[in-house]
LOBATI-416472 format. One record per residue: residue number from 0; x, y, z of N, C-alpha, C, O, CB in turn. Coordinates in Angstrom, 3 decimals. Glycine has a CB too. Layout:
residues N
NUM, X, Y, Z, X, Y, Z, X, Y, Z, X, Y, Z, X, Y, Z
...
end
This chain:
residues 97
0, 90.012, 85.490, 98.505, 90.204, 84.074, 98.343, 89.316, 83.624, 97.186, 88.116, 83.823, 97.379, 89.880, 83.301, 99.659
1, 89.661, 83.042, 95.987, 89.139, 82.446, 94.926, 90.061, 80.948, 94.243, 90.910, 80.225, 94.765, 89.032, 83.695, 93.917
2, 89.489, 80.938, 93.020, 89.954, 79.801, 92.314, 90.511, 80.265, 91.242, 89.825, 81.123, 90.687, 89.015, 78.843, 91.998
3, 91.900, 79.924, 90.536, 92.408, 80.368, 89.692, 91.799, 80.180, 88.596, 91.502, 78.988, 88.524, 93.403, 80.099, 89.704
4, 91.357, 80.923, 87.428, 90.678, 80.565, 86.403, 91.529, 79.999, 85.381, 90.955, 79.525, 84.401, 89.957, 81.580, 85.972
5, 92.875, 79.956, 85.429, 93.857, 79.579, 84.337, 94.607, 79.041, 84.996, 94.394, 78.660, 86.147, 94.496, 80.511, 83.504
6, 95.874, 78.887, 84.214, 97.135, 78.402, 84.892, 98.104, 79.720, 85.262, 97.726, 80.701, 84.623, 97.952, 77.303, 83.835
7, 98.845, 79.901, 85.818, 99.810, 81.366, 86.300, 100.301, 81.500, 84.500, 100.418, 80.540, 83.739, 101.666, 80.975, 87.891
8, 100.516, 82.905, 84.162, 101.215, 83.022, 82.929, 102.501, 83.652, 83.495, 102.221, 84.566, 84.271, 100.425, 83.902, 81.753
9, 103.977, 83.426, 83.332, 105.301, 84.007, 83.273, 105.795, 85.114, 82.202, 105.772, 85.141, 80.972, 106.110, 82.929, 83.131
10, 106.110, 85.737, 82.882, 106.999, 86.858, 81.511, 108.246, 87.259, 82.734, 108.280, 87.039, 83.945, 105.709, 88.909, 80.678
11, 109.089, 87.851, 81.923, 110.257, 88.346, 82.806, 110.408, 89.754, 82.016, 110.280, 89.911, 80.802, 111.792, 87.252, 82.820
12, 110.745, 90.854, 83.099, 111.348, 92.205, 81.929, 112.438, 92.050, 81.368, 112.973, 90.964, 81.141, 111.650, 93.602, 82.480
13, 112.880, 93.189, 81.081, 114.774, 93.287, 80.678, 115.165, 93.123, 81.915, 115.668, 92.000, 81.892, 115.606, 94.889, 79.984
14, 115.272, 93.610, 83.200, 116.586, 93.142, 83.768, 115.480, 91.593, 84.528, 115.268, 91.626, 85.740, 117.626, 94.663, 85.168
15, 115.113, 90.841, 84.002, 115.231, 89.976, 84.474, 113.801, 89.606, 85.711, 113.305, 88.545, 86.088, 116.592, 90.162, 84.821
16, 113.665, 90.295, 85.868, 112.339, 90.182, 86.983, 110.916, 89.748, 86.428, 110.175, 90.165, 85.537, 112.038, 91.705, 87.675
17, 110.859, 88.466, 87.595, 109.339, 87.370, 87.567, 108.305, 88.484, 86.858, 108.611, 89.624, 87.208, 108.563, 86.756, 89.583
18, 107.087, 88.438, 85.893, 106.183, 89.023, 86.521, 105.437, 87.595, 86.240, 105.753, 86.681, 85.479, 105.645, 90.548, 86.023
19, 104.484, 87.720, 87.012, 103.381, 86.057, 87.047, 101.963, 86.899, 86.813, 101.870, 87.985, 87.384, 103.311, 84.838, 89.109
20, 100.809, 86.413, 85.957, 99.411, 86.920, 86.020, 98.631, 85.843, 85.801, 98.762, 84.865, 85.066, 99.064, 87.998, 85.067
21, 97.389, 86.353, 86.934, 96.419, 85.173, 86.461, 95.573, 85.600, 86.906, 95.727, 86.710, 87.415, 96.514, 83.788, 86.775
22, 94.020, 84.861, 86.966, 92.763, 85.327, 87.274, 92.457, 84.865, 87.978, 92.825, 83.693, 87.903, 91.940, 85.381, 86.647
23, 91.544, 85.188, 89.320, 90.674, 84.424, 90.639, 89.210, 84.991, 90.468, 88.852, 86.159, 90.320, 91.331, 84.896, 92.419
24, 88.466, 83.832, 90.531, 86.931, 83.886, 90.621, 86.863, 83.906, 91.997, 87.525, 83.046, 92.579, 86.053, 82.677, 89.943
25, 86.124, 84.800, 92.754, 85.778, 85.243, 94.052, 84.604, 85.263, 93.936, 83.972, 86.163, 93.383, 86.261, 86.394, 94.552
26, 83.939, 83.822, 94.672, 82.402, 83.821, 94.779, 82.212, 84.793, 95.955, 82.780, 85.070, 97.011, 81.693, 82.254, 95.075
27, 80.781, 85.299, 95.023, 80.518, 86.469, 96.119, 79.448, 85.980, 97.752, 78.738, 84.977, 97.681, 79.520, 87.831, 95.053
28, 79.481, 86.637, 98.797, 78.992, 86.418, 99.953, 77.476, 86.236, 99.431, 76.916, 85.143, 99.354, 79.345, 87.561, 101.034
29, 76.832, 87.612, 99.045, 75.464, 87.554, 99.165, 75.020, 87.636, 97.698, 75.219, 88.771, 97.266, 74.883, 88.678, 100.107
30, 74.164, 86.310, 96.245, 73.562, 86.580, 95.206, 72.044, 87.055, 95.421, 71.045, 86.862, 96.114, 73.719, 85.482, 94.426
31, 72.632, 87.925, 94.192, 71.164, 88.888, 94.035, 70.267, 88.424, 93.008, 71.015, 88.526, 92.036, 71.434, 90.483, 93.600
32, 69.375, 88.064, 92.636, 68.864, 87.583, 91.368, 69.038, 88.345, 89.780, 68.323, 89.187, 89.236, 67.472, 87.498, 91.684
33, 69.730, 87.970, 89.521, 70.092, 88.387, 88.327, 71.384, 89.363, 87.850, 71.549, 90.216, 86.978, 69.037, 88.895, 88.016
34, 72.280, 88.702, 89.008, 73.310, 89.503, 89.498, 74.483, 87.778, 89.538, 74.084, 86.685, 89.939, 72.750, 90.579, 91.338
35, 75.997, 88.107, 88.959, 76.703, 86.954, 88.670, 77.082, 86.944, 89.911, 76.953, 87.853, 90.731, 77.736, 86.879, 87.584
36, 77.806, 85.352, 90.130, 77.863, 84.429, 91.507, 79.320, 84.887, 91.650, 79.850, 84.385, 92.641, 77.553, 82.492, 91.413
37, 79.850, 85.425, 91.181, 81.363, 85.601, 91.177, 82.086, 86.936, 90.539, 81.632, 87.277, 89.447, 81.894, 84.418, 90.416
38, 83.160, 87.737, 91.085, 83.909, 88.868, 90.832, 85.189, 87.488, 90.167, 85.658, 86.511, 90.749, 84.284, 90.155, 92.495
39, 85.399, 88.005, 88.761, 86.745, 87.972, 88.072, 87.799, 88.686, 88.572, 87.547, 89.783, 88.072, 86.662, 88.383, 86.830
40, 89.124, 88.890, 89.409, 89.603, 89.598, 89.178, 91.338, 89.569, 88.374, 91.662, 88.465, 87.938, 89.272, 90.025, 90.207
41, 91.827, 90.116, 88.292, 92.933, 90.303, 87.858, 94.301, 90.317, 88.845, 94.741, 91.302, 89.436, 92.710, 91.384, 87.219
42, 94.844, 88.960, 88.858, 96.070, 89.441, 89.483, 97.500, 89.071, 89.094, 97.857, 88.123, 88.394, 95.968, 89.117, 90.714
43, 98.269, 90.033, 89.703, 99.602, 90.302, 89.030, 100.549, 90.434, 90.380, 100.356, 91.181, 91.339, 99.583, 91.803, 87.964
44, 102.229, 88.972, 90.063, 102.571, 89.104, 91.419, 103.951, 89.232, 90.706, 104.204, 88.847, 89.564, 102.175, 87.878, 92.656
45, 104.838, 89.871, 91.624, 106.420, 90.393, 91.054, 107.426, 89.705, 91.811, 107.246, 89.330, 92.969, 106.774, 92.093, 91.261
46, 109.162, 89.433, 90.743, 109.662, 88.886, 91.521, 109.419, 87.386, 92.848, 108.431, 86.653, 92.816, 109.821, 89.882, 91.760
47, 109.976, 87.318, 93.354, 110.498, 85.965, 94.200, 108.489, 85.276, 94.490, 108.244, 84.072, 94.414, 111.771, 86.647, 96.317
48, 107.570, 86.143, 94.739, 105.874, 85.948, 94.918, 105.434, 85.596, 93.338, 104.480, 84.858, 93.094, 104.933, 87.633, 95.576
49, 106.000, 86.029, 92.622, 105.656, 86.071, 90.977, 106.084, 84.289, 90.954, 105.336, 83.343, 90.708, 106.938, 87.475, 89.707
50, 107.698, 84.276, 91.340, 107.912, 82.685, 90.849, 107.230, 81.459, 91.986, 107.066, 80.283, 91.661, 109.807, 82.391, 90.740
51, 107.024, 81.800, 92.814, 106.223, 81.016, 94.116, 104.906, 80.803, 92.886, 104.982, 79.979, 91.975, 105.757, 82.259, 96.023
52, 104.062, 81.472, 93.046, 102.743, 81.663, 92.248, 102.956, 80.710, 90.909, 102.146, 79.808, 90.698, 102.471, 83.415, 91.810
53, 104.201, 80.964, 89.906, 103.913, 80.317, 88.642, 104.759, 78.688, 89.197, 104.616, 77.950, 88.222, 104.701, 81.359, 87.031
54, 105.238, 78.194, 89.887, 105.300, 76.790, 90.402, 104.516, 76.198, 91.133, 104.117, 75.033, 91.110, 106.180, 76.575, 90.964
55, 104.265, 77.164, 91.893, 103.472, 75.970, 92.494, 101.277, 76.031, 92.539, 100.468, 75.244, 93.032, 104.262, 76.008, 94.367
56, 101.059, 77.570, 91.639, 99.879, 77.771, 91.511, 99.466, 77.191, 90.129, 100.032, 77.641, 89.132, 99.637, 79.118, 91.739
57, 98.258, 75.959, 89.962, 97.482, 75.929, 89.137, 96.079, 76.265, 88.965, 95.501, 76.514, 90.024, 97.635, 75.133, 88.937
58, 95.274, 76.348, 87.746, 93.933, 76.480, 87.211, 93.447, 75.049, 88.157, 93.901, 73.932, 88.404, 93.808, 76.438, 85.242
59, 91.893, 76.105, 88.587, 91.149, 75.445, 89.196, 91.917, 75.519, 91.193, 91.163, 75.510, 92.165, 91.104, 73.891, 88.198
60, 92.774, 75.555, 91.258, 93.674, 75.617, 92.927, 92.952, 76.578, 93.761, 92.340, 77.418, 93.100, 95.481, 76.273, 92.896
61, 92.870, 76.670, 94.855, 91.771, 77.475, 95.853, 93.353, 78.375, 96.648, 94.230, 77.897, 97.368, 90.442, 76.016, 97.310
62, 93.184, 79.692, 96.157, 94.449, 80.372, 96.623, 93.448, 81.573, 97.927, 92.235, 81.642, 98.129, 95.518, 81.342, 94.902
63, 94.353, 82.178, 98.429, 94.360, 83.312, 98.983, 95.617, 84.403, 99.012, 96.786, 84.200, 99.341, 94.016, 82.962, 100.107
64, 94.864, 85.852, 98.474, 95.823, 86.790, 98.149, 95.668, 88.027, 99.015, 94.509, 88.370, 99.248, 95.743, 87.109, 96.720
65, 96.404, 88.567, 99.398, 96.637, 89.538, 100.169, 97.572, 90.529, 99.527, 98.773, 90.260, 99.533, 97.073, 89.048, 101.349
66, 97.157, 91.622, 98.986, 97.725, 93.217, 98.147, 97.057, 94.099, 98.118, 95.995, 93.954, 98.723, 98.005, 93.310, 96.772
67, 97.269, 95.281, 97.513, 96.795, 96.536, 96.901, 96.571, 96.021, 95.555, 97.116, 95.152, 94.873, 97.815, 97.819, 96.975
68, 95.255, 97.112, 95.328, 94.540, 97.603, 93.823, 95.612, 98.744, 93.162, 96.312, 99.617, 93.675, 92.744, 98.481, 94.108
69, 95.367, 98.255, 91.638, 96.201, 99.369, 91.244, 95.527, 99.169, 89.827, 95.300, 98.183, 89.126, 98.007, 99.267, 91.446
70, 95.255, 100.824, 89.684, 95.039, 100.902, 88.342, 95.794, 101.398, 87.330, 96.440, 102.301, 87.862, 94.165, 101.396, 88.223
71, 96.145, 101.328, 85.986, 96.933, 101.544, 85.172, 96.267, 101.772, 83.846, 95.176, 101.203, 83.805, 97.799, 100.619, 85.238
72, 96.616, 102.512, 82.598, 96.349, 102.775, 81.280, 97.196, 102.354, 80.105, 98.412, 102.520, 80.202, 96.244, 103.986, 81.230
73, 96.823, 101.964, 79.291, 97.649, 102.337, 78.360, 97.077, 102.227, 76.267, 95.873, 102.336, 76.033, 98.943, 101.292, 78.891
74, 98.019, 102.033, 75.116, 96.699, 102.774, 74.063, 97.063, 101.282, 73.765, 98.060, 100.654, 74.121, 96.798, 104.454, 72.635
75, 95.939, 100.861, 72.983, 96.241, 99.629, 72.575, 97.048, 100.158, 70.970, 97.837, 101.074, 70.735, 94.697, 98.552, 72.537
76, 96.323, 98.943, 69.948, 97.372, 98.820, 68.762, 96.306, 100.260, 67.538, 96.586, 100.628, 66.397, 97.462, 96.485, 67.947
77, 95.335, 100.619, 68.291, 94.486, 101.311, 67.691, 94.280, 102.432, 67.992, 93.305, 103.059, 67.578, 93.603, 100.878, 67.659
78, 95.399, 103.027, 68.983, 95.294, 103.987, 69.518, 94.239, 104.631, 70.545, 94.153, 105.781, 70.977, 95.432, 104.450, 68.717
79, 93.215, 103.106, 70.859, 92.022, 103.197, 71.621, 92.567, 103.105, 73.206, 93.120, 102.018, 73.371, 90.926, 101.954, 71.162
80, 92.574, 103.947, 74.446, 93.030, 104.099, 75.991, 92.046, 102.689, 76.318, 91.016, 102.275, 75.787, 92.523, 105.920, 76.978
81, 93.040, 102.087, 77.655, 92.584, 100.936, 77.726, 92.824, 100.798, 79.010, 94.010, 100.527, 79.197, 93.051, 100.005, 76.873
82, 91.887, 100.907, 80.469, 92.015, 101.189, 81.676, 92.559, 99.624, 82.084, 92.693, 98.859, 81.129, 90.627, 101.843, 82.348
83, 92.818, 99.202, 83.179, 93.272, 98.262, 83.737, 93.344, 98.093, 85.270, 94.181, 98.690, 85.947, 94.276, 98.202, 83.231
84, 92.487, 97.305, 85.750, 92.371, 97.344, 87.430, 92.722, 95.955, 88.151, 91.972, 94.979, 88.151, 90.738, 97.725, 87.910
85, 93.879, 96.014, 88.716, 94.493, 94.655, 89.168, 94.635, 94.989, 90.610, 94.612, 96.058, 91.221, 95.996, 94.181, 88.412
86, 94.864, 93.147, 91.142, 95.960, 93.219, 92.593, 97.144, 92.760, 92.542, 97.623, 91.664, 92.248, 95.557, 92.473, 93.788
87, 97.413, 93.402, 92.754, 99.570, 93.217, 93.108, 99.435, 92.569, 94.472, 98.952, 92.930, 95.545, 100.882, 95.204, 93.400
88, 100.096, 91.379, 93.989, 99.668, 90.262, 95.510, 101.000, 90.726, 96.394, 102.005, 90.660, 95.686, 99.691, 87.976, 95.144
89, 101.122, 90.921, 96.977, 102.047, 90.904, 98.437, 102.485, 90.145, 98.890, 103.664, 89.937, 99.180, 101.693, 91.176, 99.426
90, 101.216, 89.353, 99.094, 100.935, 87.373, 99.989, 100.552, 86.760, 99.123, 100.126, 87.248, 98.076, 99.663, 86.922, 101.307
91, 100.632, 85.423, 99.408, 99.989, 84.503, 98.708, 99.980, 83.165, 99.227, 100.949, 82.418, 99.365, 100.451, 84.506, 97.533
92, 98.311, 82.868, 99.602, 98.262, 81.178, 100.704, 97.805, 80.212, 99.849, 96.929, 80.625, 99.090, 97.018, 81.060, 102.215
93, 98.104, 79.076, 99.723, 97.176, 78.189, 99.643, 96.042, 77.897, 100.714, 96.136, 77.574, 101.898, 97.829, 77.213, 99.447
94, 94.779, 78.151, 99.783, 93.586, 77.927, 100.716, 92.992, 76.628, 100.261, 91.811, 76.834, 100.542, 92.464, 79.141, 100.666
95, 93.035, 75.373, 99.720, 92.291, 74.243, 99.599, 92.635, 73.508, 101.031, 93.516, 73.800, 101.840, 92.678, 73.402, 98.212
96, 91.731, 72.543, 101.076, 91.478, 72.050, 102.455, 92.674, 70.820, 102.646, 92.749, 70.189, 103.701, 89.753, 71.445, 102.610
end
């Protein structure tokens, strides 16, 4: 459960399918001194959860997500490997009060 750091971004593939991405700040339970108040993470939702997410999710909105981690590679424009660690949401709640 975090706060969206942006607004949802849309793309669709070739045949047509949602993908939605955006970022959640997940304040953490316990700060350590000199240790950040919050995990960035990365998430990415597909299809019919993809278009839920880019209507009705905005920057700054208090969501809750429920998925798997998935990591992925690929080279950028420099031929430099470029790891990638997301959640593929499954669920998706509104958590503001």
């Amino acid at each position: 459960m975090g706060r969206l750091t942006k607004d949802p971004e849309v793309k669709f593939t070739q045949n047509n399918t949602c993908v939605c991405t955006f970022g959640l700040a997940v304040n953490r339970r316990f700060k350590q001194e000199g240790q950040p108040d919050a995990d960035f993470i990365n998430i990415v939702a597909w299809a019919k959860t993809g278009e839920f997410c880019s209507k009705y999710f905005a920057k700054g909105q208090q969501v809750a997500i429920s998925g798997h981690l998935q990591t992925r590679s690929y080279d950028d424009k420099e031929g430099k490997k470029i790891f990638v660690t997301e959640v593929v949401a499954e669920e998706v709640y509104f958590a503001d009060s």
